[in-house]
C-alpha positions in Angstrom: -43.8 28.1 1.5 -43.1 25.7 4.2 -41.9 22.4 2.6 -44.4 18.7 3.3 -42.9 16.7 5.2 -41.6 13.3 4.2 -45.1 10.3 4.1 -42.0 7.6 5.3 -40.8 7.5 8.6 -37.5 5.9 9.4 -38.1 2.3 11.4 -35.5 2.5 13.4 -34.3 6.3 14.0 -31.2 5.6 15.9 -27.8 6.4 13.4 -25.8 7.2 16.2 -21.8 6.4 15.6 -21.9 4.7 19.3 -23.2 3.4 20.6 -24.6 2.2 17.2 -28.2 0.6 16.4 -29.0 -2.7 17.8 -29.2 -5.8 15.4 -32.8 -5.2 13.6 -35.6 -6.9 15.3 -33.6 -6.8 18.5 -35.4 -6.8 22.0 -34.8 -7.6 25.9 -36.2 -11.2 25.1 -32.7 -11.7 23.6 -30.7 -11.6 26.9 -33.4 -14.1 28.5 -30.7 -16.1 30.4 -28.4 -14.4 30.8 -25.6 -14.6 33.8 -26.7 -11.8 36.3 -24.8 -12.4 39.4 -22.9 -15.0 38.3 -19.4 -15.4 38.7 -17.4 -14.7 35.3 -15.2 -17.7 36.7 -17.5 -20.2 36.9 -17.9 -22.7 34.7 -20.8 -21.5 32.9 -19.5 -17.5 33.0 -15.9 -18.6 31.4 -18.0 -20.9 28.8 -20.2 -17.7 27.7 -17.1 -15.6 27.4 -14.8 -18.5 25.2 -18.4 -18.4 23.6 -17.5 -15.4 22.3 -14.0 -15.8 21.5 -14.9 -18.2 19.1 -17.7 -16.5 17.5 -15.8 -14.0 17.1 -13.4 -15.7 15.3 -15.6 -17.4 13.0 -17.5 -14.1 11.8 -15.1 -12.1 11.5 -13.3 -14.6 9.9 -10.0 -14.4 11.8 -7.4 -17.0 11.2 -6.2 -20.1 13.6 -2.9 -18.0 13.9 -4.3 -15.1 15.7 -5.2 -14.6 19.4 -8.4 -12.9 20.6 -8.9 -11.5 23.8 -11.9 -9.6 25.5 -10.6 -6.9 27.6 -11.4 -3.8 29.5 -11.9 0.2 28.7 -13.7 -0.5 25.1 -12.0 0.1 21.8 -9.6 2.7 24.0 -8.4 0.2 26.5 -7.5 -2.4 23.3 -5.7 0.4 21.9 -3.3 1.5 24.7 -2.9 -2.1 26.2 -1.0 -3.0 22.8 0.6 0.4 22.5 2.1 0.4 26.4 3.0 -3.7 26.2 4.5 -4.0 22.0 5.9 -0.2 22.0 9.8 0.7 23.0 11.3 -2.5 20.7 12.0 0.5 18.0 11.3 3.3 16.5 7.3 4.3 16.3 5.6 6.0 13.3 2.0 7.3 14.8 -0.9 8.4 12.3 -4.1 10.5 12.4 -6.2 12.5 10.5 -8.8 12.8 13.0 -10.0 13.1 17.1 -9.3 9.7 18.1 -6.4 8.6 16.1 -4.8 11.8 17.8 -5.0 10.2 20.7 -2.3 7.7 20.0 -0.3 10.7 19.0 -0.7 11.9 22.4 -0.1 8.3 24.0 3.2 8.3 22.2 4.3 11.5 22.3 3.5 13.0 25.7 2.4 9.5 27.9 4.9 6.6 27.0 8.9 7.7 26.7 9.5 6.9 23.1 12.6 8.3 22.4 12.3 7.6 18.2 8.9 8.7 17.3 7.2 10.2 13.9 3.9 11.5 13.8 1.7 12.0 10.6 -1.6 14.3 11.1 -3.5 15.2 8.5 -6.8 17.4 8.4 -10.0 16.2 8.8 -11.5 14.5 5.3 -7.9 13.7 4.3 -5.2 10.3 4.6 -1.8 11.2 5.9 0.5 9.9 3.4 1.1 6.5 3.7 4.3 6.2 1.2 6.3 8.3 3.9 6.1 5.7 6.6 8.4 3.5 7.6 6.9 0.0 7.8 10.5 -1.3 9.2 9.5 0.8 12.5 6.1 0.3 14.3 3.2 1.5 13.4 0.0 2.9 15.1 -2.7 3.7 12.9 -7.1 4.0 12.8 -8.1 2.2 9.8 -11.3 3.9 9.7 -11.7 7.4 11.2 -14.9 7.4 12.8 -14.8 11.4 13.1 -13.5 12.3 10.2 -15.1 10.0 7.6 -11.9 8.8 5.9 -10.7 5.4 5.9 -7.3 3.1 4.6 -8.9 2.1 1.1 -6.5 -1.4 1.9 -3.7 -3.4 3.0 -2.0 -3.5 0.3 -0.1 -0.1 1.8 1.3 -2.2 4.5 4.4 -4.7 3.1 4.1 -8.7 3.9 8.0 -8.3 4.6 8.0 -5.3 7.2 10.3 -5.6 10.2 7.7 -3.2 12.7 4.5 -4.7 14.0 1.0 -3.4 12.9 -1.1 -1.9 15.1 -4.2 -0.9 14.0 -7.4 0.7 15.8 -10.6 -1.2 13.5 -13.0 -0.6 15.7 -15.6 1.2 12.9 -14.0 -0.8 10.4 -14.3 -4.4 12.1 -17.0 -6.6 10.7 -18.0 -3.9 8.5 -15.1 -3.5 6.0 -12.3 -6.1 4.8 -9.6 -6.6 7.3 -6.0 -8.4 5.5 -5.2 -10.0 8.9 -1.6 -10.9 7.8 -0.6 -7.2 7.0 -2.0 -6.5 10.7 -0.6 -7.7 13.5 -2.6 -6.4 16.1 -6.4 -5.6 15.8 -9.0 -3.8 18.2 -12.3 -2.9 18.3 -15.2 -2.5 20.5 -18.5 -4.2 21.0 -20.9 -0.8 20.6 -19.1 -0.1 16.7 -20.7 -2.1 13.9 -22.0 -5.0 16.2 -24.8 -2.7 17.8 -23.3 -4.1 21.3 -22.8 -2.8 24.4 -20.1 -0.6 25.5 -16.9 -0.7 27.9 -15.4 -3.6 26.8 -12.4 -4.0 23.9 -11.4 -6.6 21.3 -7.9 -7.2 21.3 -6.3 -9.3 18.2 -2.5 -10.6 18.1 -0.9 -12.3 15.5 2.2 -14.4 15.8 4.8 -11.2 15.8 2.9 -9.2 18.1 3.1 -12.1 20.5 6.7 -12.7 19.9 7.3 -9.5 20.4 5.8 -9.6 23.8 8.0 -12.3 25.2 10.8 -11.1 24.1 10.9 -7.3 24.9 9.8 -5.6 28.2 9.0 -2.4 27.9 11.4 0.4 30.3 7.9 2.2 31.7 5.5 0.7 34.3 2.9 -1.5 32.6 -0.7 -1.7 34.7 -1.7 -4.5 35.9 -5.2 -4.3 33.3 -2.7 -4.0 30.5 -0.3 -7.2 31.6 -0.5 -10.1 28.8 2.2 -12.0 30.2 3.6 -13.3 33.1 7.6 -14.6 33.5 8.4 -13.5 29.8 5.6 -15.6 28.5 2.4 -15.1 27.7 -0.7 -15.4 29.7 -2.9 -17.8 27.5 -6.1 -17.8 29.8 -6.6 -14.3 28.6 -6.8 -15.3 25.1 -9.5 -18.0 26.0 -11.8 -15.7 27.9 -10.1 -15.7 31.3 -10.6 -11.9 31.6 -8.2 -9.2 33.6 -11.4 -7.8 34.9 -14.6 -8.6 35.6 -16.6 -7.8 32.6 -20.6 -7.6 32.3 -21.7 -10.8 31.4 -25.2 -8.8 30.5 -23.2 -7.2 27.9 -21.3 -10.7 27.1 -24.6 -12.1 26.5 -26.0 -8.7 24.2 -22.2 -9.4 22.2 -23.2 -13.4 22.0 -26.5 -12.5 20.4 -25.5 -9.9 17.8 -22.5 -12.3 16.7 -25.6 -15.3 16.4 -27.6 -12.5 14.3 -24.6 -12.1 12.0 -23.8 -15.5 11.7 -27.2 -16.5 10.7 -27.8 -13.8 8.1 -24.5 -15.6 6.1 -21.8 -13.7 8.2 -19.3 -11.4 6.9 -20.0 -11.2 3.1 -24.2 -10.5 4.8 -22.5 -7.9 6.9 -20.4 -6.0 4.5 -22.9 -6.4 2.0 -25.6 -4.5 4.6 -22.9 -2.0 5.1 -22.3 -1.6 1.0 -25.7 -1.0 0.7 -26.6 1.2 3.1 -24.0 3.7 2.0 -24.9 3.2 -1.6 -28.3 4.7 -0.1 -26.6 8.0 1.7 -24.4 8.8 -1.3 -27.4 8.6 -3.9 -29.2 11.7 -1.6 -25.9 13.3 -1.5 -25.4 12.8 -5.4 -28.8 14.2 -6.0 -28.6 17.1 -3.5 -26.9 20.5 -3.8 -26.8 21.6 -0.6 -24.7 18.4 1.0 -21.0 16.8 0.1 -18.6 14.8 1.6 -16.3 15.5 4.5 -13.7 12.9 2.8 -12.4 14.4 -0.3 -11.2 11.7 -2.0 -13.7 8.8 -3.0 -11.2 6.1 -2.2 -11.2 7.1 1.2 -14.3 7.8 1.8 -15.6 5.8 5.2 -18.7 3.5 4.5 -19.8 3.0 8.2 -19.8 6.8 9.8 -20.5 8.6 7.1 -19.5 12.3 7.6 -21.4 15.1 5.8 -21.0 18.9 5.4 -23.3 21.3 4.4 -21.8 23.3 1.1 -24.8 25.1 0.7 -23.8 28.9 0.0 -26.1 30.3 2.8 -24.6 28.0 5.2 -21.0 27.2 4.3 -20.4 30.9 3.6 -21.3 31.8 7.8 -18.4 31.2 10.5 -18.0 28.1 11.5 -19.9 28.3 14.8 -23.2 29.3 12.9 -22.2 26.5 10.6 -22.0 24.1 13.7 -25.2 25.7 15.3 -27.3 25.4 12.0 -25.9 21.3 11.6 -27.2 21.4 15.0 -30.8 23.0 14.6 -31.4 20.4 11.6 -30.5 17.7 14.0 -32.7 18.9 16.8 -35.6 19.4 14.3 -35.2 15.9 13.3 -35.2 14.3 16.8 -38.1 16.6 18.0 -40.0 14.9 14.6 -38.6 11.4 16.3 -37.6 10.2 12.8 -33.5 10.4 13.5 -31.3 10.5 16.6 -27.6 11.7 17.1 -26.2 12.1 13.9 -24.2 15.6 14.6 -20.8 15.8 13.4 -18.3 14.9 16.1 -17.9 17.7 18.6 -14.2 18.4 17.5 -14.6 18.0 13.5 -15.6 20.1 11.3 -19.6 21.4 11.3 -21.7 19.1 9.4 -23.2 15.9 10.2 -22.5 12.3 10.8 -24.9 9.2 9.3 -23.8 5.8 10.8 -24.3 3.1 8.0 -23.2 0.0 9.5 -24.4 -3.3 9.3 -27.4 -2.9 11.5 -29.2 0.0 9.9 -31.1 -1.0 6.9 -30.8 0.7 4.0 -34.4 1.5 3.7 -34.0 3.8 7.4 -31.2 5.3 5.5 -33.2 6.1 2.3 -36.1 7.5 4.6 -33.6 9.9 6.8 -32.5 11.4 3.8 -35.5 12.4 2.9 -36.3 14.2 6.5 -32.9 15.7 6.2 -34.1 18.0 3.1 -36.7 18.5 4.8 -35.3 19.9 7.3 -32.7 21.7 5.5 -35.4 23.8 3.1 -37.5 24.4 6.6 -34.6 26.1 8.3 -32.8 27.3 5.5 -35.1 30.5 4.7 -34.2 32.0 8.0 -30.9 31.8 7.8 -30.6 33.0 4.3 -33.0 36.3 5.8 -30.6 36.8 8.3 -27.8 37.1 6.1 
């Protein structure tokens, strides 16, 4: 018996990880003067981008003591322009438990000459253990692993007296979950995570150590010029005021200005996290209710609230190879975007087979609520054949 399909169609069927959904209601009206061949240097193009310095500041709520800086190659770039300039003081302890936090493994271990390195990988839907790192050394970590669906549950892991500096990748966890800015001395994210922005350009965050550390330690490799913060041993303070390395896109400045003005006037980061909360709270109700789909993240505590990863534990399924596993997650997805109700929620091409809802602050909860009802759907439509073929 072929399954009816759901009366309720998702408003907004975009729950890509990233680039996520735009702010709701969001159209091209909202870059209506925007800076298009303009000079970033001018008076008005530096006043857009110290624009969003301080908006920045003020939603996410980060204090007087930080720096903020808007700089190139997205959350990436952020990432490995702290890593080459803070890195090499002492010894480095690296974490990941999923694709991109093993790219700072790979940074460390195979890029930069760090001669006193530890690396902690754990699977996919699993924390490394925190209570074997060293604190006293530096530390490179993904608070929220976009691919894998496991985040830091909180700071209190991190000790206010550590020697090392902090450096953490936030960039699904920024705006959408709480960040202890004094247990984290340097921050990045990027403008196409929970924002709904644009992508290719990086938020870099340095608190007082991370700064001291950079004028008084120069690293022994070759730093590039789009990774130089200082300049004589001291630091270069345009770049924290929106006197960018590179020319950035001020069409995507002005896309970053109006999601931060969308945020601030729905009550600003409690409205955020709260969207985010409930959101969620909508995807783990279906997957309470429903036999056929779990968690990637094994343990609750961990479990991510923004990309949301999913696996199918139905018997039929979970019980074929994990290429037919990946290539049913994928017919379900294709079945939903040929209906037009959801778009690019596949699990990430390198974890495990299943799929991957993004819950962040600018899908609504009622989208959420909808997809899941597409996604039985779905699943009892293309389930019979499978289970024939068995």
């Amino acid at each position: 018996m072929t399954p009816q399909k759901p009366d309720r169609r998702p408003g907004n069927p975009r729950f890509s990880s990233g680039p996520c959904a735009k702010r709701p209601g969001w159209s091209l009206a909202a870059l209506e003067g925007v800076l298009t061949g303009r000079s970033h240097r001018s008076a008005a193009g530096r006043e857009r981008l110290a624009r969003a310095i301080h908006l920045t500041r003020e939603v996410l709520e980060v204090p007087d003591s930080h720096r903020i800086a808007i700089v190139p190659a997205s959350d990436t770039g952020a990432v490995e322009m702290a890593m080459w300039s803070l890195l090499g003081a002492r010894g480095v302890d690296v974490l990941a438990w999923e694709a991109f936090g093993k790219e700072w493994v790979t940074d460390a271990a195979e890029e930069l000459p760090i001669a006193d390195l530890r690396t902690f990988v754990a699977p996919y839907g699993e924390l490394p253990d925190f209570a074997k790192v060293d604190f006293n050394r530096d530390v490179v970590f993904t608070w929220n692993g976009t691919a894998a669906g496991v985040r830091v549950p909180s700071a209190d892991i991190i000790p206010a007296d550590r020697a090392g500096l902090t450096i953490c990748d936030a960039t699904s966890a920024a705006f959408a979950m709480p960040l202890d800015f004094s247990k984290l001395d340097v921050v990045t994210f990027s403008w196409q995570k929970v924002m709904g922005g644009e992508a290719a350009h990086g938020m870099l965050i340095l608190g007082p150590r991370a700064v001291e550390r950079l004028e008084s330690h120069r690293p022994s490799w070759p730093i590039p010029k789009v990774f130089r913060m200082t300049r004589g041993g001291k630091l270069i303070e345009g770049l924290f005021a929106g006197e960018t390395i590179n020319t950035p896109s001020m069409l995507c400045v002005e896309d970053y200005l109006d999601a931060l003005g969308w945020a601030k006037g729905i009550g600003g980061l409690a409205a955020l996290h709260a969207r985010v909360e409930r959101n969620a709270a909508a995807l783990a109700a279906f997957v309470e209710r429903t036999p056929w789909i779990d968690y990637l993240a094994k343990d609750p505590a961990t479990r991510s609230v923004t990309g949301v990863c999913l696996r199918i534990v139905d018997p039929a399924v979970a019980s074929r190879p994990a290429s037919e596993q990946a290539a049913f997650a994928a017919s379900l997805v294709a079945e939903l975007e040929r209906e037009g109700v959801a778009y690019d929620f596949g699990a990430y091409r390198d974890a495990p087979p299943g799929l991957r809802v993004w819950c962040g602050a600018t899908v609504e909860a009622g989208d959420i609520a909808a997809l899941t009802e597409w996604l039985d759907w779905a699943f009892m439509r293309l389930r019979p054949a499978l289970a024939r073929a068995a």
